[in-house]
Structure formats: structure tokens, C-alpha cells
N, C-alpha and C positions, 0 to 999 in steps of 0.2 A: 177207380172206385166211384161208388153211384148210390146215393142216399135217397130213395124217392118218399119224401114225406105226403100225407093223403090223411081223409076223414075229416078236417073243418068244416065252419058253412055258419053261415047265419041260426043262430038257436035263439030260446028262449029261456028267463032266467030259470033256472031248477032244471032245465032238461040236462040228458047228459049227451058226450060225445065220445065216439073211439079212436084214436088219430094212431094210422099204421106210420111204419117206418122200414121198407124194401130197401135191404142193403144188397149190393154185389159188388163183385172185384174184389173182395177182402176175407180172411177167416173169420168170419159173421162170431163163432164163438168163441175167438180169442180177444176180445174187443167189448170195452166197457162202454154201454148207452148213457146217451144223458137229451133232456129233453132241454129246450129254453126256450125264452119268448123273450117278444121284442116288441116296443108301440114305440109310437112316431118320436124322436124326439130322446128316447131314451134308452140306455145301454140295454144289452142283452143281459136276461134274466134267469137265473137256473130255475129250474122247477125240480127236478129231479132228477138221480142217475141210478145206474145198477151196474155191479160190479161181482166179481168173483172174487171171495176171500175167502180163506180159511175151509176151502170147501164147501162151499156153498154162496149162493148169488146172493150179495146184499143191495140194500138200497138205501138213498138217504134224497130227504124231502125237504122242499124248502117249507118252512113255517107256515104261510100263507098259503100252500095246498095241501096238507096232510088231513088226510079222512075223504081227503073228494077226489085224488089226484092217485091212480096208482100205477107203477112201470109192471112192464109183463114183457117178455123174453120167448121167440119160439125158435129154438135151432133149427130148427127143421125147416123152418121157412124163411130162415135167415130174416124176421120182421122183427121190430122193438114195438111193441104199444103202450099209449097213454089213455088211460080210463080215466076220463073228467067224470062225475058224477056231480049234479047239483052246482050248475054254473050259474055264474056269476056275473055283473057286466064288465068288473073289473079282470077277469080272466081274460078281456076281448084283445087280439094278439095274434100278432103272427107269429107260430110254431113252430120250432127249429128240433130236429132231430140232430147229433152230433154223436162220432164213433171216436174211442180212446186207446191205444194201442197198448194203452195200460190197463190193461183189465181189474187191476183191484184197486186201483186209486179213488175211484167212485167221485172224480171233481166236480167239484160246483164252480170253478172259474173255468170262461171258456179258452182262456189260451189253452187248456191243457188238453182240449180235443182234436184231431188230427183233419177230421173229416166232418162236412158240415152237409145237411140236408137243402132243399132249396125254399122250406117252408112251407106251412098251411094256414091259412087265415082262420082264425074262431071270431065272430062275433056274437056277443051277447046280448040281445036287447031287454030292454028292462020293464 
């Protein structure tokens, strides 16, 4: 299994950024996304996940990104993406893509991810 996380880079505050996430080796869409971040010093962060429930893809956000931060899902291309909108410097973080074997659990803790991306640096300056 191969998680290629892509799209970071130096921004500036208010711009936005798209961050892919190229899975293989896996059923790309029997597998719940979840996004996290990480800075120096301190644990890994959920931002977001998307999940399959009840028929239909759900998603749940952490507090701290809801309105700027949104997950998108293309089977077809086996990619997860993260649409930062109106960044921040406190957003600045390396980016971790993570796959879940459990599709409707939609966790915000990372133990419960199987599979982990190799990251993408965002910085923000301000």
C-alpha cells in the first residue's frame, strides 16, 4: 500500500491550497480518509475525515478548520483531497494523508488509521 501525499509549499496568509492524496495497493473505495497535521514538538492533529455511512459519504471537521478546510473523495482516481481555503499561519504543518479499513468510522484519533501518507509541508507566512 502507497499513500502519495502532494500540493503544500510556502503560501501566503489568505491564499488557498489543494493537497492530493494517490493511493494504490488498496480498495481506494472501501477505505475511510482522514487528513492530519503535525509541527515540531507536537502530536499529530486531526483535521478532517470522510467516511461512508448510512449511504452516503460523511465527513467530520475539526473545529479549528470548518469553513476553510474541506475533504473531496474521487474514486475514480483513487485521490482524497484537502481544499484549504484562506490560510492561516497557524495552519503551517506538515500534512499527513491516513486510509481506514473502516470506512464508516470517520476517526479523529490516529491509531485507528491503517495506512499513513509520507506528508506535505504547508507553510504560511504571515
Amino acid at each position: 500500500v502507497q499513500l502519495q501525499a502532494s500540493g503544500g509549499g510556502l503560501v501566503q496568509a489568505g491564499d488557498s491550497l489543494r493537497l492530493s492524496c494517490a493511493a494504490s495497493g488498496l480498495t481506494f473505495s472501501s477505505y475511510g480518509w482522514g487528513w492530519f497535521r503535525q509541527t515540531p514538538g507536537k502530536e499529530r492533529e486531526f483535521v478532517v475525515a470522510i467516511g461512508w455511512r448510512w449511504n452516503s459519504d460523511r465527513t467530520k471537521y475539526a473545529d479549528s478548520v470548518k469553513g476553510r478546510f474541506t475533504i473531496s473523495r474521487d474514486d475514480a482516481k483513487n485521490t482524497v483531497y484537502l481544499q484549504i481555503d484562506n490560510l492561516k499561519p497557524e495552519d503551517t504543518a506538515v500534512y499527513y494523508c491516513a486510509a481506514d479499513r473502516l470506512s464508516y468510522r470517520i476517526g479523529v484519533d490516529p491509531e485507528e488509521y491503517d495506512y499513513w501518507g509520507q506528508g506535505t509541508q504547508v507553510t504560511v507566512s504571515s
